[in-house]
N, C-alpha and C positions, 0 to 999 in steps of 0.2 A: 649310461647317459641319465642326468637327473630326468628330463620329460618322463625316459620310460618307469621311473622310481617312482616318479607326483602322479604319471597318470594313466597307467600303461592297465589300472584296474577299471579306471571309469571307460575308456575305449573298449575292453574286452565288454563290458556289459552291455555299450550300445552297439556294438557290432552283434552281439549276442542276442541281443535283441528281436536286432533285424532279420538275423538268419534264423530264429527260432519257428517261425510259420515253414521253413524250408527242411528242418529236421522233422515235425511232423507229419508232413507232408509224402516225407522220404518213408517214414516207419508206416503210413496207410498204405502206399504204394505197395511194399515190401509185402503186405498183408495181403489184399488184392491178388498180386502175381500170386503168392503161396496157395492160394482158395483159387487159383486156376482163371480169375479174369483176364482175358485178354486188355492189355494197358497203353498199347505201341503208342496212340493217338493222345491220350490222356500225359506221358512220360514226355511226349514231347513239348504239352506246354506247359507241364512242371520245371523242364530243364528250362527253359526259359523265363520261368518266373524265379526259377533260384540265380540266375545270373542278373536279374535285375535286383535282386534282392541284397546281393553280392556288389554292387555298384553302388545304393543307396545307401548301403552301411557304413559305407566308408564317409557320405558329407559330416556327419556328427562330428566324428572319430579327427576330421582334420581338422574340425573348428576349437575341438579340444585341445587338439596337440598346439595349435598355432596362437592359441590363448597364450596359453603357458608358456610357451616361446617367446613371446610380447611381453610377457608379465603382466597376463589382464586375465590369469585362470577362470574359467566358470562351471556352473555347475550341469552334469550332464540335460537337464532338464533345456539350460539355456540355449546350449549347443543344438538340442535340435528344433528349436526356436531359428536360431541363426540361420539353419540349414532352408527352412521352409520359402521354398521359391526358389530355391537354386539345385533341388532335385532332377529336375527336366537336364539341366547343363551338364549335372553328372553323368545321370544317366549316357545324354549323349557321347560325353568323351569315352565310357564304358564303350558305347555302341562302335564310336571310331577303331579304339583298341581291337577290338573283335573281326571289323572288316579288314585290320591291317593281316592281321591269323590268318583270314580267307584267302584275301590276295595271294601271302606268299606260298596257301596250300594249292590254291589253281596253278600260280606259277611253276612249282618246286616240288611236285606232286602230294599227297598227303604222307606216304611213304618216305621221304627225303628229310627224316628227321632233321638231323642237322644240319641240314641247309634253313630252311623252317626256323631252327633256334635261333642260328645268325641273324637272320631279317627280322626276327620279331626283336631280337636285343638292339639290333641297329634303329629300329624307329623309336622302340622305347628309348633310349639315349637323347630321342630328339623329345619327345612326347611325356618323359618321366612325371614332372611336376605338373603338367596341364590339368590335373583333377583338383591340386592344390588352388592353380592361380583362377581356374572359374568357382571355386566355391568363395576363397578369400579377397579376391577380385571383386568380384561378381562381374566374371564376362560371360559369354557365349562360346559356342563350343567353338566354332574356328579362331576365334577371337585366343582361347585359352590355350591352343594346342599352336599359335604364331608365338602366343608371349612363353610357353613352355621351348620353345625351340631359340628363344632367343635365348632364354636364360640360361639355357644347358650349352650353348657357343661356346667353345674354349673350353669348355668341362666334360665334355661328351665320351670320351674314353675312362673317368670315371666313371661319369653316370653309367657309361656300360657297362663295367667291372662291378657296379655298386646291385644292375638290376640282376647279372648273372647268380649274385650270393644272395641277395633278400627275395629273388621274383621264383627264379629258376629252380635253385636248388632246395627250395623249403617245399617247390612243387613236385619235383620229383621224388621226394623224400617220403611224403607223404600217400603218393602214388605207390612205390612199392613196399611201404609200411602195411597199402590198407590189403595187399596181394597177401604179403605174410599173413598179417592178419585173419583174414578171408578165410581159410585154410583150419583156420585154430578156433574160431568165435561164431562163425557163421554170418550171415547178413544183416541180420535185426540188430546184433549187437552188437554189429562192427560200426554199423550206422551212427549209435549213442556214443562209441568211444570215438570215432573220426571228426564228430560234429564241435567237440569243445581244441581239436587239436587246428581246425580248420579256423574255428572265432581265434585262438592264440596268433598266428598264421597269418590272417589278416589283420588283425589289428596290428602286427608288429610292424608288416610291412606298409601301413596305414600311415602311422606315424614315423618310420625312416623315410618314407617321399614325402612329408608334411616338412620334416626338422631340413631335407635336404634342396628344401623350394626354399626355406627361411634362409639357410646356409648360402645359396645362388643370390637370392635379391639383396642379403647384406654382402656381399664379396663386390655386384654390381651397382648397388645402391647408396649402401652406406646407411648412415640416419634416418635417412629418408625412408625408411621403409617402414620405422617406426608411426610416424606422422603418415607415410600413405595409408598404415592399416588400420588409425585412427578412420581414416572416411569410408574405407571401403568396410568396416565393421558392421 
């Protein structure tokens, strides 16, 4: 795909960016545990601050890709200009995503792998593009996860085939990479090599749900989607 050719290096840096406070973060921890501190309380709100971290990387990363999609590319600087104010909307749809995970672990036990996959692919299918249309938008989170379900109508057994190979499988991939790994490299410096495999990882699938929000509103919109992203810019 041209986008990922024009711009698949300036996403990798701000996504890289972003999650760089979250590798360092990882390698003190790592230190800490080894010298015997006790961290249980301390680990729980790094996991948390890596999963926001993980959610805000991504506003730059779509304002890039959806430039360039429009044929109005910018420069990473500008992108996260663009972004500023519409972090809180990310984050939220981030936050939705995660309770949709919990629901179906209360439901479906946490053991019920499988079942678990299906519900989380079935809402993504409705939910895919909604981090797209509240940043390029500029709506609110409910607002962004109605117009993500409308646009994915009539699509949604792609969009679920699409979240399976970009969501799914580059997550499990990576999962039992970092076990091999683990094994061979130790902790400290499975940390540094997992951390650039993880910016690849998201940025990819960054810009596949950016280019397939672009893909949904011209199929339903037409021209007009050029001229809508004129004002919502």
């Amino acid at each position: 795909m041209t986008v990922f050719r024009q711009e698949f290096g300036k996403v990798i840096l701000l996504v890289g960016l972003f999650l760089l406070p979250e590798l360092l973060g990882s390698l003190v921890l790592d230190r800490m545990m080894r010298s015997g501190i006790r961290i249980i309380e301390i680990y729980r709100y790094w996991v948390l601050g890596a999963m926001v971290l993980q959610m805000l990387a991504q506003a730059p990363a779509v304002q890039v890709t959806y430039a360039r999609l429009t044929g109005r590319p910018v420069r990473a600087v500008d992108a996260l200009g663009r972004s500023r104010g519409r972090y809180a909307s990310a984050l939220g749809i981030g936050v939705a995503e995660h309770l949709v995970t919990l629901i179906g672990i209360v439901f479906f036990g946490f053991y019920s792998l499988i079942l678990n996959i299906v519900w989380f692919l079935m809402m993504a299918a409705f939910w895919y593009v909604a981090l797209s249309a509240v940043l390029i938008e500029n709506r609110g989170v409910l607002a962004g996860l109605k117009r993500s379900a409308s646009l994915t109508k009539g699509y949604r057994w792609r969009v679920f085939g699409l979240v399976l190979v970009a969501a799914i499988a580059p997550g499990l991939g990576i999962y039992f990479l970092d076990m091999a790994l683990f094994q061979i490299l130790g902790r400290d410096i499975l940390i540094v090599v997992d951390f650039p495999l993880r910016v690849l990882v998201i940025s990819a699938q960054t810009i596949i749900g950016t280019v397939t929000y672009h893909s949904l509103r011209t199929a339903k919109e037409g021209h007009a989607v050029e001229r809508l992203s004129e004002v919502f810019a």
